[in-house]
SEMAR-238170 format. One record per atom (N, C-alpha, C, O, CB): x negated, y, z negated; residue in one letter; residue number from 1; atom name. Coordinates in pm, 1 decimal, m for minus. Atoms other than C-alpha are relative to their C-alpha. Last residue first. Glycine has a CB too. Layout:
BEGIN
ATOM         x         y         z  res    n  atom
ATOM         X         Y         Z    a  NUM    CA
...
// end
This chain:
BEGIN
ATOM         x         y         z  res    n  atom
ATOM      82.7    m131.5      13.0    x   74     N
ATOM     190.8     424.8    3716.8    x   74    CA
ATOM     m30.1      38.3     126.8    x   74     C
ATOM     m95.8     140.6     146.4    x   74     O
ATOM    m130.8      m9.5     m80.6    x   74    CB
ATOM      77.9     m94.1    m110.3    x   73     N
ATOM     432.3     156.9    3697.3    x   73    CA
ATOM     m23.0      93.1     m27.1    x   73     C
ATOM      49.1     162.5     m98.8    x   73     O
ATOM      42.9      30.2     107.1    x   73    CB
ATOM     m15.2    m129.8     m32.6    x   72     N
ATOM     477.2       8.4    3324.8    x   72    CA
ATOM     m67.1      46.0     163.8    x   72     C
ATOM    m186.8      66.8     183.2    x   72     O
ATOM     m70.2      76.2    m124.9    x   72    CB
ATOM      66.3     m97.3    m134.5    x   71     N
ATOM     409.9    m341.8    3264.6    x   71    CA
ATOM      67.7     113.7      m0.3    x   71     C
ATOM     180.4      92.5     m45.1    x   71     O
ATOM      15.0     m59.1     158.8    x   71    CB
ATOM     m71.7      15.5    m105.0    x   70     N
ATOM     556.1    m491.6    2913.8    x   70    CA
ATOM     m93.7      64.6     110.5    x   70     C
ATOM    m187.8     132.7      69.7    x   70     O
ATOM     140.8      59.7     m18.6    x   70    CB
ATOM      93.9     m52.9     m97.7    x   69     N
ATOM     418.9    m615.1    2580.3    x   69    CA
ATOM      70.1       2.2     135.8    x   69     C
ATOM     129.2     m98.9     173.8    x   69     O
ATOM    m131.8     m85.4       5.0    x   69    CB
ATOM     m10.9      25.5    m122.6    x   68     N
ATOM     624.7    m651.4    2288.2    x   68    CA
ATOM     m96.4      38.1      96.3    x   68     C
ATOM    m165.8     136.3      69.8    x   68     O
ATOM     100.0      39.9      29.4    x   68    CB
ATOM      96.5     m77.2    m161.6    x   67     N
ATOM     511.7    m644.3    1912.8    x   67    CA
ATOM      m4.1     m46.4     122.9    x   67     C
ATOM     m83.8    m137.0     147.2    x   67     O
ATOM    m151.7       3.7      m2.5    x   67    CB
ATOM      m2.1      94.8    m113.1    x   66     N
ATOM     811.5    m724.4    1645.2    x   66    CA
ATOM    m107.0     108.8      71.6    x   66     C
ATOM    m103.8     230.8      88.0    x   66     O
ATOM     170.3     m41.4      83.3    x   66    CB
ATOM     112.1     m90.5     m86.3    x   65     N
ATOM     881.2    m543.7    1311.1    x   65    CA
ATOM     m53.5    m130.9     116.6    x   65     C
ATOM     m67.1    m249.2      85.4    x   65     O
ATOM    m162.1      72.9    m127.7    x   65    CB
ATOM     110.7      72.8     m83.8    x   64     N
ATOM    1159.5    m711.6    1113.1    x   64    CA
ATOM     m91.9     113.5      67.6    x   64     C
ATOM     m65.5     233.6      60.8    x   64     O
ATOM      70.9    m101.4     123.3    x   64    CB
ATOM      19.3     151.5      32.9    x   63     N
ATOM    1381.1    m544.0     825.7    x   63    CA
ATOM     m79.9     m87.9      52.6    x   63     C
ATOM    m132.3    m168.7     m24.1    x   63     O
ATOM      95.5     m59.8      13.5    x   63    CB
ATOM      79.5      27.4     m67.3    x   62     N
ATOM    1230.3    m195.1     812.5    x   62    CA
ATOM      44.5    m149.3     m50.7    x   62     C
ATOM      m7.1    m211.8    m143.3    x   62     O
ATOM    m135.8      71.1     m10.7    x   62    CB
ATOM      60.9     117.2      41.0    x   61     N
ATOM    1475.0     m18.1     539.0    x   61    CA
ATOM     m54.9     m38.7     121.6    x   61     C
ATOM      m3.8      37.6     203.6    x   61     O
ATOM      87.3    m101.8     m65.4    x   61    CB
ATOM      25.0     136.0      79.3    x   60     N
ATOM    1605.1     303.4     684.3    x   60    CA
ATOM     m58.0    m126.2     m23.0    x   60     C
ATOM    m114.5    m160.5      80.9    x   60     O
ATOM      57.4     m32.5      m5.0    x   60    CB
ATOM    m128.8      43.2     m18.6    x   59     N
ATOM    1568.9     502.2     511.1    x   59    CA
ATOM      m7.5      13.3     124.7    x   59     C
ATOM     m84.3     104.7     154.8    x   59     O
ATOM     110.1      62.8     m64.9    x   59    CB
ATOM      m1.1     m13.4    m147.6    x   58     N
ATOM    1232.1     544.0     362.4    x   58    CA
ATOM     127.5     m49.6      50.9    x   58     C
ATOM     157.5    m160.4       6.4    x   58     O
ATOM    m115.0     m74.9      66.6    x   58    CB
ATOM    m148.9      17.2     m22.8    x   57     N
ATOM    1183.2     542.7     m49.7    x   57    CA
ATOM      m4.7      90.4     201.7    x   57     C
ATOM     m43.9     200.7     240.0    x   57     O
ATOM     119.2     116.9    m174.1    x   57    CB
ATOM     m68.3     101.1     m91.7    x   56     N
ATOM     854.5     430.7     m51.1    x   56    CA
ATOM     149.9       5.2      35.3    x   56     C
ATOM     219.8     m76.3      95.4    x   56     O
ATOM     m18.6    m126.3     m57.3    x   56    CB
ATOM     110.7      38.6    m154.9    x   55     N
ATOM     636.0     746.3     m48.4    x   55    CA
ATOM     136.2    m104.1      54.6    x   55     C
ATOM     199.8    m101.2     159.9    x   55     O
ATOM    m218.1    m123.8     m39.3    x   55    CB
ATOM    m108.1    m126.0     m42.6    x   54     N
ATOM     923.0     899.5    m372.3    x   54    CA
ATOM     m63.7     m97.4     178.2    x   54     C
ATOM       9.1    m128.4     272.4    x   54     O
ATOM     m59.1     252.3     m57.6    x   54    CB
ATOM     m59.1      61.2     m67.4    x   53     N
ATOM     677.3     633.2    m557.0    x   53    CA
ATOM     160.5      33.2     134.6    x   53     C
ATOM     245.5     m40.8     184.1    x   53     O
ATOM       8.0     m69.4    m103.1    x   53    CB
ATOM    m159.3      47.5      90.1    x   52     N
ATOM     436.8     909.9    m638.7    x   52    CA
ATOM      87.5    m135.6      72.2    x   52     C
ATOM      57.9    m158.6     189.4    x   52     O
ATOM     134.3     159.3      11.6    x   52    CB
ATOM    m127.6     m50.5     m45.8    x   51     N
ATOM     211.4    1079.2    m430.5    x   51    CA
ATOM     146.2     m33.5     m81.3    x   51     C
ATOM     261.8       6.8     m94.5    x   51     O
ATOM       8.3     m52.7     138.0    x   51    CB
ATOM       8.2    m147.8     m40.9    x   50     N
ATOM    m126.9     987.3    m585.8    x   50    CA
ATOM      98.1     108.9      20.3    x   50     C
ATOM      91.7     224.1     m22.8    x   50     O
ATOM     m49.2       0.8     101.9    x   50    CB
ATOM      47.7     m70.6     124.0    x   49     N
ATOM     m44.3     684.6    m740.7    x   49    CA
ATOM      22.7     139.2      10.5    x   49     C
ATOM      98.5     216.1     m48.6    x   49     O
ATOM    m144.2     m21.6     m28.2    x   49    CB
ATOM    m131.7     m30.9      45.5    x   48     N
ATOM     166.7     577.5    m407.3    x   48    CA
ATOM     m25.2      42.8    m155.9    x   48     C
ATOM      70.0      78.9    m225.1    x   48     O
ATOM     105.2    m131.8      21.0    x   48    CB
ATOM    m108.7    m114.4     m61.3    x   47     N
ATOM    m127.6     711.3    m200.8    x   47    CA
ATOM     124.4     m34.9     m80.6    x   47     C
ATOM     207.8      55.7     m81.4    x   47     O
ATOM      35.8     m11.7     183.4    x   47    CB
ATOM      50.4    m160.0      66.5    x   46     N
ATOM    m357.8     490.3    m400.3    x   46    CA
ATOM      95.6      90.3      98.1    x   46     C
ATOM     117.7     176.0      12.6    x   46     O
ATOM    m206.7      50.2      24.9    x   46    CB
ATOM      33.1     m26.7     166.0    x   45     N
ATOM    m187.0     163.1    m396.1    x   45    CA
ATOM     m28.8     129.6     m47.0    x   45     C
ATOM      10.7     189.8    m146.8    x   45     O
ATOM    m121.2     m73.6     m48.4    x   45    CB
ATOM    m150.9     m19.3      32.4    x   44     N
ATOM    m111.2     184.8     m25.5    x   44    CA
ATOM      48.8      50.5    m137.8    x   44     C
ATOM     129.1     136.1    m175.0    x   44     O
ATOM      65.3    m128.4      17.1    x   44    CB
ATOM     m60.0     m83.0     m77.3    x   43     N
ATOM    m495.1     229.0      50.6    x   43    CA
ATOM     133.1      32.5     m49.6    x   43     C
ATOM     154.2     144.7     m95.7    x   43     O
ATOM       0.8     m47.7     123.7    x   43    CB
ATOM      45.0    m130.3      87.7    x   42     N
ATOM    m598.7     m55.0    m163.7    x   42    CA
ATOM      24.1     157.0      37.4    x   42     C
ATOM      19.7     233.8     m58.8    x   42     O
ATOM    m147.3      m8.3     m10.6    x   42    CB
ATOM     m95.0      23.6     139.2    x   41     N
ATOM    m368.9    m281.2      27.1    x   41    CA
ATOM     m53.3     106.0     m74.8    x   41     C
ATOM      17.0     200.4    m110.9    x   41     O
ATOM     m13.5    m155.2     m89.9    x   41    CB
ATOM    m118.3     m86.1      26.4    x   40     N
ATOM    m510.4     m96.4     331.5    x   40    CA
ATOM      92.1     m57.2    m104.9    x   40     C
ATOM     201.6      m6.5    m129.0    x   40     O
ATOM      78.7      21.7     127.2    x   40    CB
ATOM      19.7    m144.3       7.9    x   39     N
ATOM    m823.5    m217.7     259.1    x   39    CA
ATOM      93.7      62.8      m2.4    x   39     C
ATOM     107.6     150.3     m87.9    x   39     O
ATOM     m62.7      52.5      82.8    x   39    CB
ATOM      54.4     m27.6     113.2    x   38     N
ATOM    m722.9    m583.4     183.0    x   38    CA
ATOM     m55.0     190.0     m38.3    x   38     C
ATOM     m61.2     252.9    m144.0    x   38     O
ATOM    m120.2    m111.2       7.7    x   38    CB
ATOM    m141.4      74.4      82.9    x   37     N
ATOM    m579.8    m617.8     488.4    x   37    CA
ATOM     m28.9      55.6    m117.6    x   37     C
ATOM      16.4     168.0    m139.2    x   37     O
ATOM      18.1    m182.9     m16.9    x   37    CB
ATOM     m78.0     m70.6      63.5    x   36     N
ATOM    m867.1    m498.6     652.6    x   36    CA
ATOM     129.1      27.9     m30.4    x   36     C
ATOM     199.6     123.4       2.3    x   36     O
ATOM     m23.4      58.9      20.8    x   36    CB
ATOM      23.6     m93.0      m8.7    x   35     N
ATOM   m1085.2    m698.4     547.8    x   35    CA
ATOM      83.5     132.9     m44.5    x   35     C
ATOM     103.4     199.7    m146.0    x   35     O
ATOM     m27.6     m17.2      92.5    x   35    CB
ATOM     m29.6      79.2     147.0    x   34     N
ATOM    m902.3   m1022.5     590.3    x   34    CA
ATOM     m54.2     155.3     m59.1    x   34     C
ATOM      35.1     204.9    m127.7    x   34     O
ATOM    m114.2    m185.4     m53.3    x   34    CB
ATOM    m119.0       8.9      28.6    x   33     N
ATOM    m880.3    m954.1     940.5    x   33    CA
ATOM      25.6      28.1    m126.1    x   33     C
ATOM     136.2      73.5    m155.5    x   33     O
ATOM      42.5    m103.4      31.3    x   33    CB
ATOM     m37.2     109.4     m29.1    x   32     N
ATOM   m1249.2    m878.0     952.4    x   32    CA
ATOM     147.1      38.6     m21.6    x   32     C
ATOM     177.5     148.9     m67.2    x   32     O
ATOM     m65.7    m112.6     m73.8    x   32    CB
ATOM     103.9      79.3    m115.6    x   31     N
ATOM   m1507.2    m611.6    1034.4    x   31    CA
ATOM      93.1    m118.8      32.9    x   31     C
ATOM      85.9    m181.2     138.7    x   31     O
ATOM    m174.1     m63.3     m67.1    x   31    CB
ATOM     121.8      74.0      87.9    x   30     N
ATOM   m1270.6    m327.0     788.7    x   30    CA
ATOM     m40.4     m79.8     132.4    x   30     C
ATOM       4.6     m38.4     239.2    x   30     O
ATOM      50.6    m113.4    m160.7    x   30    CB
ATOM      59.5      58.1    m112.0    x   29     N
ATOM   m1013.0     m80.6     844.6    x   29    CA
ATOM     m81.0    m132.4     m60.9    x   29     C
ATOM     m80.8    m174.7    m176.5    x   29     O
ATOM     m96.8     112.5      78.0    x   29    CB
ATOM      75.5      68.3      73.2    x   28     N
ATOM    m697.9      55.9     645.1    x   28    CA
ATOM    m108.3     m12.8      86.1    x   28     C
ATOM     m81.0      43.6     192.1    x   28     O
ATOM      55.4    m115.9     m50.6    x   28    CB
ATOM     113.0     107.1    m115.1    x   27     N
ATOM    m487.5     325.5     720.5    x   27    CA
ATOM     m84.3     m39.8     m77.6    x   27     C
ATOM    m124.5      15.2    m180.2    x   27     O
ATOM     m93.7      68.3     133.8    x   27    CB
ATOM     105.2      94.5      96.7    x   26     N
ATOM    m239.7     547.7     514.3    x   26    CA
ATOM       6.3     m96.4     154.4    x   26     C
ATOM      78.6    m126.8     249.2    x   26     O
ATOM      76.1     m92.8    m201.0    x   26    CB
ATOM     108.6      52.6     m62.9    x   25     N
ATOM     m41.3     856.7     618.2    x   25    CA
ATOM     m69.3     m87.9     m66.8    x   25     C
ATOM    m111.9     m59.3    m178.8    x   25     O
ATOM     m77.0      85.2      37.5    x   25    CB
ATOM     198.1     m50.8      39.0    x   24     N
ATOM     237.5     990.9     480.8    x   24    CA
ATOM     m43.4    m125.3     136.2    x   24     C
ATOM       5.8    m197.8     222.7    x   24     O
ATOM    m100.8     m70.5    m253.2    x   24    CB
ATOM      m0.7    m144.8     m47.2    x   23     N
ATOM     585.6     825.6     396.6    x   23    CA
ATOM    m104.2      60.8      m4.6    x   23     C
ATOM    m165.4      75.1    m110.4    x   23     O
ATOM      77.3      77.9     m58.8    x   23    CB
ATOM      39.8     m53.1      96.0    x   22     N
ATOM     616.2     442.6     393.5    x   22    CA
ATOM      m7.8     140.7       8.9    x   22     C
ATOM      25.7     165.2     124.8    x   22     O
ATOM     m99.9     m52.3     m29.1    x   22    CB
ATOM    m129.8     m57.4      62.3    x   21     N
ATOM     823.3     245.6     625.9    x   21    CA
ATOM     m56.3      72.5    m143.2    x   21     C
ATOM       6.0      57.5    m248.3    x   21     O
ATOM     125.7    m135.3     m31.7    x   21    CB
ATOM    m161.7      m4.4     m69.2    x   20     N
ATOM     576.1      26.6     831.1    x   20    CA
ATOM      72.8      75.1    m136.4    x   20     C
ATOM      66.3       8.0    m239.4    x   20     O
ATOM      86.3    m195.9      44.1    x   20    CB
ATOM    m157.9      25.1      25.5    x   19     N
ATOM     202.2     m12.6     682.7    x   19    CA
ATOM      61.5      80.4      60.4    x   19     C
ATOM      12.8     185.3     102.4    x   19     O
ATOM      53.4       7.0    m130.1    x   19    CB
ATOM    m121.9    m125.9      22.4    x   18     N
ATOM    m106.1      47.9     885.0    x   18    CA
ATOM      93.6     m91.7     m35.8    x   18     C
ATOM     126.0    m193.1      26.0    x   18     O
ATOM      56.8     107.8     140.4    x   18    CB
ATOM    m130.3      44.3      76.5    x   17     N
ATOM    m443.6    m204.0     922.1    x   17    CA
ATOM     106.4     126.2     m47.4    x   17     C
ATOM      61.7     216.8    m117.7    x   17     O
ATOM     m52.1     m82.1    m141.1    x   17    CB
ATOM    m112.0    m127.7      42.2    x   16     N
ATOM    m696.0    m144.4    1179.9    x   16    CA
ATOM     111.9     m38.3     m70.6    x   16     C
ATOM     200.9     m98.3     m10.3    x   16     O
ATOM      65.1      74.6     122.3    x   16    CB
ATOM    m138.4     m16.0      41.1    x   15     N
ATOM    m974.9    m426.1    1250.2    x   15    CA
ATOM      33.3     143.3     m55.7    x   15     C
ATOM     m42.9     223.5    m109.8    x   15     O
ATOM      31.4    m105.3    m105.7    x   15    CB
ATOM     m24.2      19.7     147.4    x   14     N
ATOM   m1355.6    m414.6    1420.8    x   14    CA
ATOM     140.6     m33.9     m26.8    x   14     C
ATOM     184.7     m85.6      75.8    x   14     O
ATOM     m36.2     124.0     m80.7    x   14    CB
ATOM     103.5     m46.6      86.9    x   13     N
ATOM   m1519.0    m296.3    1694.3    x   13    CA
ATOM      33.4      m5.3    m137.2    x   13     C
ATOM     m15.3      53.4    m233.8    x   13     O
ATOM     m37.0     129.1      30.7    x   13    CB
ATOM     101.8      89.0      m5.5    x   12     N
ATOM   m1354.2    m458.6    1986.7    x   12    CA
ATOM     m99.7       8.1    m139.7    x   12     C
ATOM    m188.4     m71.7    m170.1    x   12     O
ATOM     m76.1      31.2     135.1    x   12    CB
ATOM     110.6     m66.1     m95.1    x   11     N
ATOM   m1044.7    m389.2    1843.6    x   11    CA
ATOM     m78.7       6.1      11.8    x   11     C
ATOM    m129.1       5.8    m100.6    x   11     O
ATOM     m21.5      70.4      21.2    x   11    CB
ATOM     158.2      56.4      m8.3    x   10     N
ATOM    m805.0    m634.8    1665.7    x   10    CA
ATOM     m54.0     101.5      65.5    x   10     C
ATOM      27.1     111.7     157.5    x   10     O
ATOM     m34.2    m144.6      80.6    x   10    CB
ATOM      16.5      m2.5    m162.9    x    9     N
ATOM    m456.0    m426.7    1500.1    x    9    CA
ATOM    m178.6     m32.0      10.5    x    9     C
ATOM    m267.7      13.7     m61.1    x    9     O
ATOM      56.7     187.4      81.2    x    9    CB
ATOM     137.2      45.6     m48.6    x    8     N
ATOM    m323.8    m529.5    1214.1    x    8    CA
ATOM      19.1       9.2      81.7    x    8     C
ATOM     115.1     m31.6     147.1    x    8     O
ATOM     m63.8    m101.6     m14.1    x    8    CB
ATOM      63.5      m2.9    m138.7    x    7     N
ATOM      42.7    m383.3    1148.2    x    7    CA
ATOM    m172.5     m28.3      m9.5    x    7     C
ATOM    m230.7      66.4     m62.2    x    7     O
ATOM      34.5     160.0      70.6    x    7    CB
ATOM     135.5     m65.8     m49.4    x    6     N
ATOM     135.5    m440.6     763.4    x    6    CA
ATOM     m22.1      m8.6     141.2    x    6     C
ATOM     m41.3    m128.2     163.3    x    6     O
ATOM    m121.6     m63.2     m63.6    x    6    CB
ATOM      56.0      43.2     m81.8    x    5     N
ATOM     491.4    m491.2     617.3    x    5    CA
ATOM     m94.4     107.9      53.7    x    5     C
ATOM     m86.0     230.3      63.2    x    5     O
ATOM      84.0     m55.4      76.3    x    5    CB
ATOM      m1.5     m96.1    m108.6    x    4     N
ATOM     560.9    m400.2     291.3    x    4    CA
ATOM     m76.2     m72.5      84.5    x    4     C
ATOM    m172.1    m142.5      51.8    x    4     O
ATOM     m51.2     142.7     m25.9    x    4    CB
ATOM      40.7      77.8    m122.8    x    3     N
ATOM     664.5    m646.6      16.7    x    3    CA
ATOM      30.7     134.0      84.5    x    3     C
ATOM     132.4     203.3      84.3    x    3     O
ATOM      94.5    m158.6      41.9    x    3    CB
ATOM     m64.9      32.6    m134.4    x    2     N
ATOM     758.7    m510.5    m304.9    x    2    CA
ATOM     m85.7     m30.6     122.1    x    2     C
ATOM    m207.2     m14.7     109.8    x    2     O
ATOM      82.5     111.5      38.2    x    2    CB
ATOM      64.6      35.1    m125.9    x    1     N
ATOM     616.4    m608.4    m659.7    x    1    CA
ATOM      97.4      31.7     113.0    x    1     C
ATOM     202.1     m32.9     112.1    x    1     O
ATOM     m43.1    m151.1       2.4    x    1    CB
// end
């Protein structure tokens, strides 16, 4: 078992789920939080079948992940 962290993101039209420190592309979606969580678990699963475990080796390691919000002049 390893622990990868997941980004959920709410939008009006649903959820977006992406892991942090993997190699490739993988996205999840679904109506609920829970959703798609669960989608991109199944997601992660099959790209590291597919690709091999070579996906998780990422350097380097992803100890926290934090989401800031700031103003920007435009």
């Amino acid at each position: 078992m390893r622990q990868i962290k997941i980004i959920v993101e709410k939008h009006p039209d649903g959820y977006v789920a992406y892991p942090l420190g993997l190699k490739g592309i993988v996205v999840g979606q679904g109506d609920t939080y829970e959703e798609a969580l669960s989608d991109v678990k199944s997601a992660i699963h099959f790209h590291i079948e597919t690709f091999g475990r070579e996906v998780l080796e990422v350097e380097p390691l992803i100890l926290e992940a934090f989401v800031a919000e700031t103003g920007v002049e435009i």
